[in-house]
C-alpha positions in Angstrom: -39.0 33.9 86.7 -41.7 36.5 86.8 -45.0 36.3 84.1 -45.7 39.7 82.6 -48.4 39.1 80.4 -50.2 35.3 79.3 -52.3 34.8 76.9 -55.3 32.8 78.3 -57.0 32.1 75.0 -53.9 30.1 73.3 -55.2 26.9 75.3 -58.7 27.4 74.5 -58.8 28.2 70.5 -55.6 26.3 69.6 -54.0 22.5 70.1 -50.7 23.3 71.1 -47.8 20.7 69.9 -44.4 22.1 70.6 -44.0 25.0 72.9 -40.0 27.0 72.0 -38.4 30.0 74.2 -37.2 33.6 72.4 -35.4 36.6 73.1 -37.4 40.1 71.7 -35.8 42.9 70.0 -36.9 46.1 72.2 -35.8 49.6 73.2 -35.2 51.0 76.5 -38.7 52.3 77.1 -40.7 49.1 75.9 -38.4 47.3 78.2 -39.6 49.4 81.3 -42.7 49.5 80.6 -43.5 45.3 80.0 -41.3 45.1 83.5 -44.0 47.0 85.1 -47.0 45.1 83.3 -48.1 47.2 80.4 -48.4 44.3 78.2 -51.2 41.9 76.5 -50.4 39.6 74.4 -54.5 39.6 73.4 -55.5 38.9 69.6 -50.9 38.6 69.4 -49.5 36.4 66.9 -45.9 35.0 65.1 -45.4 36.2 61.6 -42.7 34.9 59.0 -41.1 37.6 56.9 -38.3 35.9 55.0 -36.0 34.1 57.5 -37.0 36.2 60.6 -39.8 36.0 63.4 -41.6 38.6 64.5 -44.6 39.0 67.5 -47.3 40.8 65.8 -50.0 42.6 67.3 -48.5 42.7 71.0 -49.4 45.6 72.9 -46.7 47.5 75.2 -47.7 50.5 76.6 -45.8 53.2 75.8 -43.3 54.3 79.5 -45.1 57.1 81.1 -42.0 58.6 82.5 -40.7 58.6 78.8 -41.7 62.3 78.1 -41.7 63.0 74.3 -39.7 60.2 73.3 -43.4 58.4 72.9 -43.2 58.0 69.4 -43.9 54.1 69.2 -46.2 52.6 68.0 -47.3 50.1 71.0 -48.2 47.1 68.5 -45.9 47.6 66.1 -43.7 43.6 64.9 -41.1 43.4 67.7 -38.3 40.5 66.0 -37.8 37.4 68.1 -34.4 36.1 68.5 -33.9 32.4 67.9 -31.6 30.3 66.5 -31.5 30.1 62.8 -31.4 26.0 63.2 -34.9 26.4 65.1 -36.3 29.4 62.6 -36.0 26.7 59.7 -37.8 24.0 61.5 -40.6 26.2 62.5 -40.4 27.3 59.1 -41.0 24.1 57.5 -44.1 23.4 59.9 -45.9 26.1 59.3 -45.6 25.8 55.5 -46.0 22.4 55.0 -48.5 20.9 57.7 -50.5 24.6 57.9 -49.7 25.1 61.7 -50.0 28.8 63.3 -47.4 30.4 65.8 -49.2 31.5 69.0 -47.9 33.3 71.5 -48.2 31.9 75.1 -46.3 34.3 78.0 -44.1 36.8 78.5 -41.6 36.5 81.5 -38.2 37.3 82.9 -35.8 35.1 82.9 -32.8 36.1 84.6 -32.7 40.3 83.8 -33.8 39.2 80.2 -37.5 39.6 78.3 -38.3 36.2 76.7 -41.4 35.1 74.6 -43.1 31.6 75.1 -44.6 30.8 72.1 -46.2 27.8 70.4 -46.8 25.8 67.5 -50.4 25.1 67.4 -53.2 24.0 65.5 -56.6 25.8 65.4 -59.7 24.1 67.4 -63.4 23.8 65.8 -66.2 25.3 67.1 -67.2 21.6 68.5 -63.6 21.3 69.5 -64.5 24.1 72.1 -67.6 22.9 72.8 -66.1 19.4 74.0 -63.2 21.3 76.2 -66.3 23.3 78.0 -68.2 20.0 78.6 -65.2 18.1 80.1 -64.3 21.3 82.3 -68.1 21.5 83.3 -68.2 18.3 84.4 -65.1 18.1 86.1 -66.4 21.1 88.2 -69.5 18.8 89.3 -67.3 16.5 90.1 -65.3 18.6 92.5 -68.4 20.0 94.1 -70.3 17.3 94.5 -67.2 16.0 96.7 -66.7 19.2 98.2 -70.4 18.8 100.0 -69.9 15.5 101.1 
């Protein structure tokens, strides 16, 4: 299972609950170039549009060796594939309880693309503030012991 593109600030601006797996809808050029790690899943989020997903905001660079076919827009909503009992659960937490779809990593799995993505609640500024402390001070910690 090879990583192609993680989103680093997930952790840090959101509390992430449950964590679900999905398939994306690309073409033959997007496909080659996220396998070569033209993505960033950067400022990337989950939209609902009726009963469907889609990853919004993702940057894929468009396949250099494409030639003219690079038409694309490289952030354009890409659909993710789930199944339609899961799409109505995440349907009814993000309406109801006011939860956000983040986007965690993009890997291989298999010869497949799949999306890790999250349900997650956003963090307050002193939310942050006490993650940095605790981190902080766990790196004290580790130094201090390190020198002895």
């Amino acid at each position: 299972m090879g990583t192609l593109a993680i989103n680093k600030r997930a952790g840090f601006d959101y509390f992430l609950i449950d964590e679900y797996e999905a398939g994306l809808v690309l073409n033959g050029q997007e496909v080659k170039s996220a396998r070569s790690g033209q993505v960033s899943l950067k400022e990337s989020f989950v939209t609902l549009k009726g009963a469907e997903l889609y990853l919004t905001n993702a940057y894929i660079a468009p396949y250099k060796q494409a030639g003219l076919k690079q038409i694309n827009d490289p952030t354009k909503a890409r659909k993710l594939l789930l199944k339609k009992s899961e799409i109505r659960q995440l349907i009814g937490k993000v309406r109801a309880e006011g939860l956000t779809l983040v986007p965690l990593k993009l890997y291989t799995k298999r010869r497949l693309l799949k999306l890790s993505f999250a349900v997650g609640k956003g963090k307050k500024k002193f939310d942050k503030r006490e993650d940095i402390a605790k981190k902080e001070a766990s790196r004290n910690i580790n130094r201090a012991l390190k020198s002895n």
